[in-house]
C-alpha positions as a Markdown table, in Angstrom:
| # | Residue | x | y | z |
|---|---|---|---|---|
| 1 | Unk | -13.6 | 19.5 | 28.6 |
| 2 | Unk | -14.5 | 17.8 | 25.6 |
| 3 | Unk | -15.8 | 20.1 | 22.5 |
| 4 | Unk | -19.1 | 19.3 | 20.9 |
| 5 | Unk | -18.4 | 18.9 | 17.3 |
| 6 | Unk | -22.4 | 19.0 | 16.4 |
| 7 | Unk | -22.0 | 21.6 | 14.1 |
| 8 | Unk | -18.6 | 19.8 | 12.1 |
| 9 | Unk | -20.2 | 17.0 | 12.0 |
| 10 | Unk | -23.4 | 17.9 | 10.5 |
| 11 | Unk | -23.1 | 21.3 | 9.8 |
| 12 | Unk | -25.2 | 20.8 | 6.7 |
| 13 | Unk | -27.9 | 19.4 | 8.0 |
| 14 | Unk | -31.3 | 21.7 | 9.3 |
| 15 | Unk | -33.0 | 20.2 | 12.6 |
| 16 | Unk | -33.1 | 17.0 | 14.4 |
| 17 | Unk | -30.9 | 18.6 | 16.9 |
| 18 | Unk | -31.7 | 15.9 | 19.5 |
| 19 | Unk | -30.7 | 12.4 | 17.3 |
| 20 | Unk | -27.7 | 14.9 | 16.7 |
| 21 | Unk | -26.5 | 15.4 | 19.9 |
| 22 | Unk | -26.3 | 11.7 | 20.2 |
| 23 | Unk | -24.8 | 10.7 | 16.9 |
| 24 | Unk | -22.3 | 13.3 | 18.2 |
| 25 | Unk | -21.6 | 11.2 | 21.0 |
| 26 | Unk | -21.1 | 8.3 | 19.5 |
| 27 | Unk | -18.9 | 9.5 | 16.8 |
| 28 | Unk | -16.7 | 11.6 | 19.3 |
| 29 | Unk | -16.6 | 7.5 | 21.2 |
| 30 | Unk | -15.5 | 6.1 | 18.0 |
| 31 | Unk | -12.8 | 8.7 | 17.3 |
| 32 | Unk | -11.2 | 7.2 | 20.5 |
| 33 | Unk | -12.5 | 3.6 | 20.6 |
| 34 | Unk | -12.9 | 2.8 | 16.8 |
| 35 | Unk | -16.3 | 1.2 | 17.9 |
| 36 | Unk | -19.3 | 2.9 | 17.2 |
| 37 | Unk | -23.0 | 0.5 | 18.7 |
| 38 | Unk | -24.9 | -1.0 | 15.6 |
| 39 | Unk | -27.7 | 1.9 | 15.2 |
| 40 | Unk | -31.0 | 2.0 | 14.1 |
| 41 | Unk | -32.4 | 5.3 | 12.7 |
| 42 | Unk | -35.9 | 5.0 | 13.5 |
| 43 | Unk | -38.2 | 8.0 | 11.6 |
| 44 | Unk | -41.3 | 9.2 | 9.4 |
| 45 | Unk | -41.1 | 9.2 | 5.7 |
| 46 | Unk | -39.0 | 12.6 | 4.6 |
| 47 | Unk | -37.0 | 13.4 | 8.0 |
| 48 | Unk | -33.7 | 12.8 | 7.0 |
| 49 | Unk | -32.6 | 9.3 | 8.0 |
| 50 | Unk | -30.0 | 8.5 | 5.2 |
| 51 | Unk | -29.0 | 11.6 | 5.4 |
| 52 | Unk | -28.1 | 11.3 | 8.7 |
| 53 | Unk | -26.5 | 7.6 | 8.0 |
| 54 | Unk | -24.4 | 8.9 | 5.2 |
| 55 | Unk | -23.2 | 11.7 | 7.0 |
| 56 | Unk | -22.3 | 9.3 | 10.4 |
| 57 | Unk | -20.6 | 7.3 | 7.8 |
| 58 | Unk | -18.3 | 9.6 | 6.1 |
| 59 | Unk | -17.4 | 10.1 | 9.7 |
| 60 | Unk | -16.3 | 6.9 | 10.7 |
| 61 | Unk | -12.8 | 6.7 | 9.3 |
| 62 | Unk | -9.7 | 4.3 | 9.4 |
| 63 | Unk | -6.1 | 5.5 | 9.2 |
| 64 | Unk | -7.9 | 9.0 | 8.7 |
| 65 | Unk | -10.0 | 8.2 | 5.8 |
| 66 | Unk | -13.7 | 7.2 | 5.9 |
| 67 | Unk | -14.3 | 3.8 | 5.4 |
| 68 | Unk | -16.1 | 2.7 | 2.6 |
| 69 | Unk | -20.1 | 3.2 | 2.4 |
| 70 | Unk | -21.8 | 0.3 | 1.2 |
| 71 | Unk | -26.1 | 1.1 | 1.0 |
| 72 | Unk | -28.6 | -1.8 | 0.9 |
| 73 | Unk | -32.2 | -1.5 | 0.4 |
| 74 | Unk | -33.3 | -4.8 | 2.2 |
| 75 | Unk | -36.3 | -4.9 | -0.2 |
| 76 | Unk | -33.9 | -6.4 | -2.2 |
| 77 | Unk | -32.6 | -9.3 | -0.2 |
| 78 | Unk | -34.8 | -12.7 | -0.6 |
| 79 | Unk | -32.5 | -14.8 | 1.3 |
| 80 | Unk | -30.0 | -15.9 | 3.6 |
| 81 | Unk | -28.1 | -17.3 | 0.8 |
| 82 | Unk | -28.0 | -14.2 | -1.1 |
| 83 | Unk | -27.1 | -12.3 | 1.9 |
| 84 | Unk | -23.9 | -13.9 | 2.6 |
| 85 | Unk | -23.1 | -14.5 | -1.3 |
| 86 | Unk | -23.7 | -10.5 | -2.4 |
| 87 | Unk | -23.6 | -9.0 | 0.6 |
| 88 | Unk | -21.2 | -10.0 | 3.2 |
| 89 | Unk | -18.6 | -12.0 | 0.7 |
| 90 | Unk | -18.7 | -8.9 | -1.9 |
| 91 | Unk | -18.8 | -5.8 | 0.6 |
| 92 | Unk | -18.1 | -6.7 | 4.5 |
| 93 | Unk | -15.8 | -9.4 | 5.3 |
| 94 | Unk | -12.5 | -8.6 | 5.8 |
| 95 | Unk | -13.1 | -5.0 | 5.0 |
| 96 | Unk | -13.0 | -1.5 | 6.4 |
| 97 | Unk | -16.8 | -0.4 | 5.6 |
| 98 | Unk | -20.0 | 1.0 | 7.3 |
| 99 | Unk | -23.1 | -0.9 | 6.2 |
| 100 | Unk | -26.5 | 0.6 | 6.1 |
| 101 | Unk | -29.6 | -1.0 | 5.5 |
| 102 | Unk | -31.9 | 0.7 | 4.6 |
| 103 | Unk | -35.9 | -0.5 | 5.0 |
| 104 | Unk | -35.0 | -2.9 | 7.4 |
| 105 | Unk | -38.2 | -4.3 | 8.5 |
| 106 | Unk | -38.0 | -5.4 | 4.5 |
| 107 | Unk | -35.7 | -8.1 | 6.1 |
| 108 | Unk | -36.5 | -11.6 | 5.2 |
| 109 | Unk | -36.8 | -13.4 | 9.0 |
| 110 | Unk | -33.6 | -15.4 | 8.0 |
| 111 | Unk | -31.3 | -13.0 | 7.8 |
| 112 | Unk | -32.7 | -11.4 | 10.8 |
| 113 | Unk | -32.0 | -14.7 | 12.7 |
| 114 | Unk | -28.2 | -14.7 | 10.9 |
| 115 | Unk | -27.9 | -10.8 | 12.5 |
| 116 | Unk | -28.5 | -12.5 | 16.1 |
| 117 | Unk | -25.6 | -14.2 | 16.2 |
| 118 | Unk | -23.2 | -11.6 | 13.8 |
| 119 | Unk | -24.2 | -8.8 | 16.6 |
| 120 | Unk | -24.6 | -10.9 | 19.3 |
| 121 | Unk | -22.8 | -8.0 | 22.2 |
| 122 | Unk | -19.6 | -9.0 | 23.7 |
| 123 | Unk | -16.4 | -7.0 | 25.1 |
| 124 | Unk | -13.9 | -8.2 | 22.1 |
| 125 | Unk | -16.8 | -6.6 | 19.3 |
| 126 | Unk | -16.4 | -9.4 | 17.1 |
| 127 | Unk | -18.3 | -12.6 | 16.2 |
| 128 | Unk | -17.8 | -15.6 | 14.0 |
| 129 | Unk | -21.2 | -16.5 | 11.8 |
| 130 | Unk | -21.2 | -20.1 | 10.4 |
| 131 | Unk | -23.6 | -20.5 | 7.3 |
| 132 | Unk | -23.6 | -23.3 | 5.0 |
| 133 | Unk | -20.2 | -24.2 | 4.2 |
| 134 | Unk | -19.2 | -20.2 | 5.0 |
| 135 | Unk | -17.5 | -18.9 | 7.9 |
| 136 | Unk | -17.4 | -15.3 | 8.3 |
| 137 | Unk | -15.5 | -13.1 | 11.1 |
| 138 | Unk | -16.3 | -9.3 | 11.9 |
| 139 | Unk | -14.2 | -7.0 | 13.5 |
| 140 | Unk | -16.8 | -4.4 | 14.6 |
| 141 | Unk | -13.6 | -2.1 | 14.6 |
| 142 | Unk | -13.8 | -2.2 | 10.9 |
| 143 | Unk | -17.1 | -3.1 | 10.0 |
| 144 | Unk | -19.9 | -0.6 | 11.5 |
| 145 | Unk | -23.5 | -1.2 | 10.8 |
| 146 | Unk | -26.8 | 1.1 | 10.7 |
| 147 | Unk | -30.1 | 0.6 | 9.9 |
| 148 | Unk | -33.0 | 2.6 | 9.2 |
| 149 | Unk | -36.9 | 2.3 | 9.2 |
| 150 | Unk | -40.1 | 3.8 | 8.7 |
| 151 | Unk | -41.6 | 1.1 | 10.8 |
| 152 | Unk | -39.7 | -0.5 | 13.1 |
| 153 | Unk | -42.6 | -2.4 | 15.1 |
| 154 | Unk | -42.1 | -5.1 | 11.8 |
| 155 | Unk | -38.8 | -5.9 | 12.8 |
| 156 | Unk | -37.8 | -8.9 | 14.9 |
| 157 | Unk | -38.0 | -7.3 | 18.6 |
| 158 | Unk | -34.6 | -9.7 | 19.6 |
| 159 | Unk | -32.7 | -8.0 | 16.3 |
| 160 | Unk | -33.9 | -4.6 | 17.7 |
| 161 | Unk | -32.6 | -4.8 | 20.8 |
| 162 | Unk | -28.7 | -5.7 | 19.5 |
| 163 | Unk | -29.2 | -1.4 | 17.9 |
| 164 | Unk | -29.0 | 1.6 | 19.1 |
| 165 | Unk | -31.7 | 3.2 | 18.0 |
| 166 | Unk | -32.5 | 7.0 | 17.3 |
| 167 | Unk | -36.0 | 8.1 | 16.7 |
| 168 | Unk | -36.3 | 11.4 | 13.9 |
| 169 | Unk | -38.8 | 13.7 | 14.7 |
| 170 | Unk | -41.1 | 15.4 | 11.9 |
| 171 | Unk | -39.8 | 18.9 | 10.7 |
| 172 | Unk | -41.1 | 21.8 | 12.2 |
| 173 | Unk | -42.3 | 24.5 | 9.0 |
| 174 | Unk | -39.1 | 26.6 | 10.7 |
| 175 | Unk | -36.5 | 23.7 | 9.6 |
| 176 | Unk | -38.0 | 22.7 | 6.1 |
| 177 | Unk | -38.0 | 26.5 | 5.7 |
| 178 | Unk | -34.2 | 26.2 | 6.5 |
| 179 | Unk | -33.9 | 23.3 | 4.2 |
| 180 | Unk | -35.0 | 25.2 | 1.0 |
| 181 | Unk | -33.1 | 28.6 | 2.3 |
| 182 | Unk | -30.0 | 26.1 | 2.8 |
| 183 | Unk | -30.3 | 24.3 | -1.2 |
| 184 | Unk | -31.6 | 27.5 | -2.7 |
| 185 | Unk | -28.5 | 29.5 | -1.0 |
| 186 | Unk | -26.3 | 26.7 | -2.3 |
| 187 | Unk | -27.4 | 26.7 | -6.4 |
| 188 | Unk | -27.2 | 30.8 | -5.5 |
| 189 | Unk | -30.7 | 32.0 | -5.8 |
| 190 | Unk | -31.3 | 35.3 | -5.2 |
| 191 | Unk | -35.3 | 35.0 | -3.4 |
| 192 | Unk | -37.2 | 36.8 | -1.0 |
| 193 | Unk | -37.2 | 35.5 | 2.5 |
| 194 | Unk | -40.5 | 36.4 | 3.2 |
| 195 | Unk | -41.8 | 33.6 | 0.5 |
| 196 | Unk | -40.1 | 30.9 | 2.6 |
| 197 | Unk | -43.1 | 30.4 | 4.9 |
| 198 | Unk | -45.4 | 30.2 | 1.9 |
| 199 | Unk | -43.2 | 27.5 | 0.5 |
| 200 | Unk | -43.0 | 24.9 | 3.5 |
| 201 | Unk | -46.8 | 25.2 | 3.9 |
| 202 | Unk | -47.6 | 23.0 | 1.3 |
| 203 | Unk | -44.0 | 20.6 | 2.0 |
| 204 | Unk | -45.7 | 18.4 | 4.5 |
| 205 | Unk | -43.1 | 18.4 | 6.7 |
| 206 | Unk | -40.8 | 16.7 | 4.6 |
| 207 | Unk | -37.4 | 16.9 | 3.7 |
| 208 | Unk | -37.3 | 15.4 | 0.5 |
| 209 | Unk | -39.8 | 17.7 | -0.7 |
| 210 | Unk | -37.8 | 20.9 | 0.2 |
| 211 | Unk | -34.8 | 19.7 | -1.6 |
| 212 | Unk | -37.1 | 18.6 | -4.5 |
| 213 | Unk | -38.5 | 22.7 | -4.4 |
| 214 | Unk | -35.8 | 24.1 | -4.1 |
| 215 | Unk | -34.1 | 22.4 | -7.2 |
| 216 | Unk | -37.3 | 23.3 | -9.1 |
| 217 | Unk | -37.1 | 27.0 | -8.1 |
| 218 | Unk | -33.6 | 27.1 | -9.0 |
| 219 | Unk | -34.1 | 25.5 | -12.6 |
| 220 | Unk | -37.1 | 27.9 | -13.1 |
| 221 | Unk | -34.8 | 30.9 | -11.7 |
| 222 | Unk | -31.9 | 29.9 | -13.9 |
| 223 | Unk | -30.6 | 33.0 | -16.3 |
| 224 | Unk | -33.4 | 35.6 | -14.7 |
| 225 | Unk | -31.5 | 38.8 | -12.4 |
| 226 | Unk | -35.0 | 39.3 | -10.7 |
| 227 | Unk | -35.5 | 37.9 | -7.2 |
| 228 | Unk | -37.5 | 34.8 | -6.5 |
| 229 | Unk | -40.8 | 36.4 | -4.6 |
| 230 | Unk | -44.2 | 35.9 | -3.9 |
| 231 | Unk | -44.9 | 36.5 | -7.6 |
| 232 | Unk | -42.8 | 33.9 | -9.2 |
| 233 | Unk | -43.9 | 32.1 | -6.2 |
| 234 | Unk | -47.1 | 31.7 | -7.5 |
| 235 | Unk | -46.7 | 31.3 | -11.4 |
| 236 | Unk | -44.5 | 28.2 | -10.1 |
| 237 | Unk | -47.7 | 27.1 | -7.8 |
| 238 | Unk | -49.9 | 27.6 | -10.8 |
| 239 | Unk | -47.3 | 25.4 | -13.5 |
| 240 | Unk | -46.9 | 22.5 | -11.0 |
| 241 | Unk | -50.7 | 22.3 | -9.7 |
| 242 | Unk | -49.3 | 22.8 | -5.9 |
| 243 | Unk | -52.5 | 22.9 | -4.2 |
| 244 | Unk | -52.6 | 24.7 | -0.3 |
| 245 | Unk | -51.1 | 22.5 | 2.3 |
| 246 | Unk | -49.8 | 20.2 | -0.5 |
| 247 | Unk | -53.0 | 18.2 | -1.0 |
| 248 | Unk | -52.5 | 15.9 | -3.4 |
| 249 | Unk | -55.3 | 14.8 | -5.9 |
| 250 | Unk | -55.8 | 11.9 | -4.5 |
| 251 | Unk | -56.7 | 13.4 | -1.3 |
| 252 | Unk | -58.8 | 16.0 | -2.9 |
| 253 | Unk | -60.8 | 13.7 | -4.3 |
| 254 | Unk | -61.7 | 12.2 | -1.6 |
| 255 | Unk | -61.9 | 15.7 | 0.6 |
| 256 | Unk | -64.9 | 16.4 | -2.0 |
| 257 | Unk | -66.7 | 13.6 | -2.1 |
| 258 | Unk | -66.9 | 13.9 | 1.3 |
| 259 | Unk | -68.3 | 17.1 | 1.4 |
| 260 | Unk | -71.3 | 15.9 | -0.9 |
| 261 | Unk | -72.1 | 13.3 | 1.1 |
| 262 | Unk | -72.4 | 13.9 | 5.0 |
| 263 | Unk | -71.6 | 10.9 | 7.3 |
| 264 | Unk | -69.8 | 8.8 | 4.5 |
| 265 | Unk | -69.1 | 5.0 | 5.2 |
| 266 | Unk | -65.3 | 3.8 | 4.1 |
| 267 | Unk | -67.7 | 1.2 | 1.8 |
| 268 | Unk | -69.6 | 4.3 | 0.4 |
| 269 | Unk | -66.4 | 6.1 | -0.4 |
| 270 | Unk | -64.9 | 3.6 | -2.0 |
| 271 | Unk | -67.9 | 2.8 | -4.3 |
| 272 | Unk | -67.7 | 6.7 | -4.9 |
| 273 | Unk | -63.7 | 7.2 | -5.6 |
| 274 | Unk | -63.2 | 3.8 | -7.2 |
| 275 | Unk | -60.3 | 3.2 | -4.6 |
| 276 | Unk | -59.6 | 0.1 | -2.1 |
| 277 | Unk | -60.7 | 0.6 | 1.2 |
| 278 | Unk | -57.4 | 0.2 | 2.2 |
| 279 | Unk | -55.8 | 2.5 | 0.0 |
| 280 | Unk | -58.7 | 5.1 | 1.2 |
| 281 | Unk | -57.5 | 4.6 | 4.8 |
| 282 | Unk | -53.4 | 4.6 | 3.9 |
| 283 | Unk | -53.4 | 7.1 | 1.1 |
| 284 | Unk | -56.5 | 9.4 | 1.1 |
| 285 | Unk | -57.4 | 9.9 | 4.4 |
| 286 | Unk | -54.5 | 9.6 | 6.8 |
| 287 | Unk | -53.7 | 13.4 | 5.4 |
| 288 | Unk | -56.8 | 14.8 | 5.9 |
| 289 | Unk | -57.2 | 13.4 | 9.8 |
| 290 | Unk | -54.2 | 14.5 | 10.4 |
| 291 | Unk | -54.6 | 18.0 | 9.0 |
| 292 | Unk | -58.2 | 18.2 | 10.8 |
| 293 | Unk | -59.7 | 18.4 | 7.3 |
| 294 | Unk | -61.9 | 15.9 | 8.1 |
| 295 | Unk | -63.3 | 13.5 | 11.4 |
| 296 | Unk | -64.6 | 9.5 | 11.5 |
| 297 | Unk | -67.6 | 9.8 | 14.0 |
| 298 | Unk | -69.1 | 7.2 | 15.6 |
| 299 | Unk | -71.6 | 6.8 | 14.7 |
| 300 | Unk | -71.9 | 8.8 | 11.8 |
| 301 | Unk | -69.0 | 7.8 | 9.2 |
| 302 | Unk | -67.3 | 10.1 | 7.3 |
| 303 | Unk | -67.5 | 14.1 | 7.8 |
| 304 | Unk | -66.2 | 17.1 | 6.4 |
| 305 | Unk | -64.5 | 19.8 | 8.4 |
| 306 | Unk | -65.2 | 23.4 | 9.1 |
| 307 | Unk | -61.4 | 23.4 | 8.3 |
| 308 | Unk | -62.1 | 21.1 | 5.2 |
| 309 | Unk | -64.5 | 23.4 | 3.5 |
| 310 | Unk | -62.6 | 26.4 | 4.2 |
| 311 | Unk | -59.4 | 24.4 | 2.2 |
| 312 | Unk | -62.3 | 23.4 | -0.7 |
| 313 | Unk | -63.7 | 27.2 | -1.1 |
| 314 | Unk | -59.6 | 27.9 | -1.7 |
| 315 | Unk | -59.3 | 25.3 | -4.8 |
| 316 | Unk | -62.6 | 25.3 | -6.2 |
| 317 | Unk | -64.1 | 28.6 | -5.2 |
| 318 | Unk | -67.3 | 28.7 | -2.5 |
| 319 | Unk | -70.4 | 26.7 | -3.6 |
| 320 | Unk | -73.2 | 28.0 | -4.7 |
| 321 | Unk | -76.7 | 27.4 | -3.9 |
């Protein structure tokens, strides 16, 4: 009976126990095969996807040492041309490495037609790609290649379905609560359990954040002997302007104008906050819909929550008459 190696794998890593279980499978294949499927880490903003990419990679090894990790943010590739030159000629060919790009729907349309052919599927897991007066061969025994995404539906639906893909789910408050108690334990902080839930609250779900907190509690706890509580909890809330739920400014701003103006069009708010409708509808208010701080009727535009104004009397105090 095979042993699930979940937790030696990614025994540093808090929740998406699910895309786990099946990078655990397909490392435990590659530890016999020494082929792991080209994968696509599909997620949200925050959840952990190059995370999980580095840590898969530092687990693909060769002659019992991981291959070399090469990162690409695909913003950064213009061209075909420049894909082959600084890419494959510099970092893949002919080398034991594990590629991830990272942002791939940043991928000009070129190089996604070049990665039709390099991972065209076949039983010997290795292709030949002719381009220009290049010729490059891949051994998919040595080369392995991931991908990530926060929106996959821009990528080329023929490149998608060459990966593997593995969709992230958000964090739950329980995991980014285990995220901060995981970094704070690391950097040895001595806090207060109970202040945990207080501190994902206003995380959004994200990971990034919980690191980010947790390095900012641990600088601000650096050379005191008392615990981290609910009091230095909230001198820290107070220095950093954390607002409840995380609200940013942006989103306040247009949380309030919104309560002084029942049935708000996107036109009206924009002429009120001075931002683009579309930056409204991507930054300000995809929060607040989400957090039930606020509802689009039809008709009716723009509306402020029971929940909204219960969140405003908490910043600015309850309006009076």
């Amino acid at each position: 009976m095979m042993t699930n190696m979940t937790n030696n794998y990614f025994k540093n890593i808090v929740g998406q126990e699910a895309a786990k279980e099946i990078l655990t499978f397909r490392i435990n294949n590659y530890n016999r095969s020494g082929h792991i499927p080209h994968t696509l880490f599909n997620a949200p903003k925050g959840t952990g996807k190059t995370l999980l990419a580095r840590t898969v990679a530092s687990n693909l090894k060769q002659n019992g040492k991981a291959k070399k990790y090469v990162e690409i943010n695909c913003a950064t590739v213009k061209n075909m041309k420049q894909f082959c030159e600084q890419i494959l000629l510099q970092h893949v060919v002919d080398r034991d490495v594990t590629v991830h790009f990272d942002e791939a729907s940043e991928l000009p349309k070129d190089v996604e037609m070049g990665l039709l052919t390099i991972l065209n599927p076949n039983d010997s897991h290795q292709t030949t790609f002719s381009y220009d007066e290049f010729n490059f061969d891949f051994n998919f025994n040595r080369q392995s290649f991931l991908f990530s995404t926060t929106e996959a539906h821009k990528m080329f639906h023929a490149l998608k379905d060459r990966l593997k893909r593995v969709d992230l789910e958000n964090y739950s408050p329980q995991d980014i609560q285990g995220i901060v108690a995981l970094y704070l334990d690391k950097a040895k902080v001595n806090y207060d359990k109970k202040v945990l839930p207080e501190i994902a609250s206003v995380l959004r779900g994200n990971a990034r954040q919980a690191v980010s907190i947790a390095g900012d509690i641990s600088d601000f706890m650096h050379g005191k002997s008392t615990k981290f509580g609910d009091t230095q909890w909230n001198k820290m809330k107070a220095s950093l302007h954390i607002n409840p739920l995380g609200i940013s400014p942006t989103e306040l701003n247009v949380l309030r104008a919104i309560s002084e103006r029942s049935g708000t069009s996107l036109t009206q708010l924009s002429a009120i906050t001075g931002m683009s409708r579309e930056s409204l509808q991507k930054d300000g208010e995809t929060f607040l819909l989400q957090n039930q701080l606020m509802e689009i009727r039809t008709p009716g535009g723009r509306c402020i929550t029971a929940r909204g104004i219960e969140l405003l009397a908490k910043i600015d105090g309850p309006k009076t008459a």
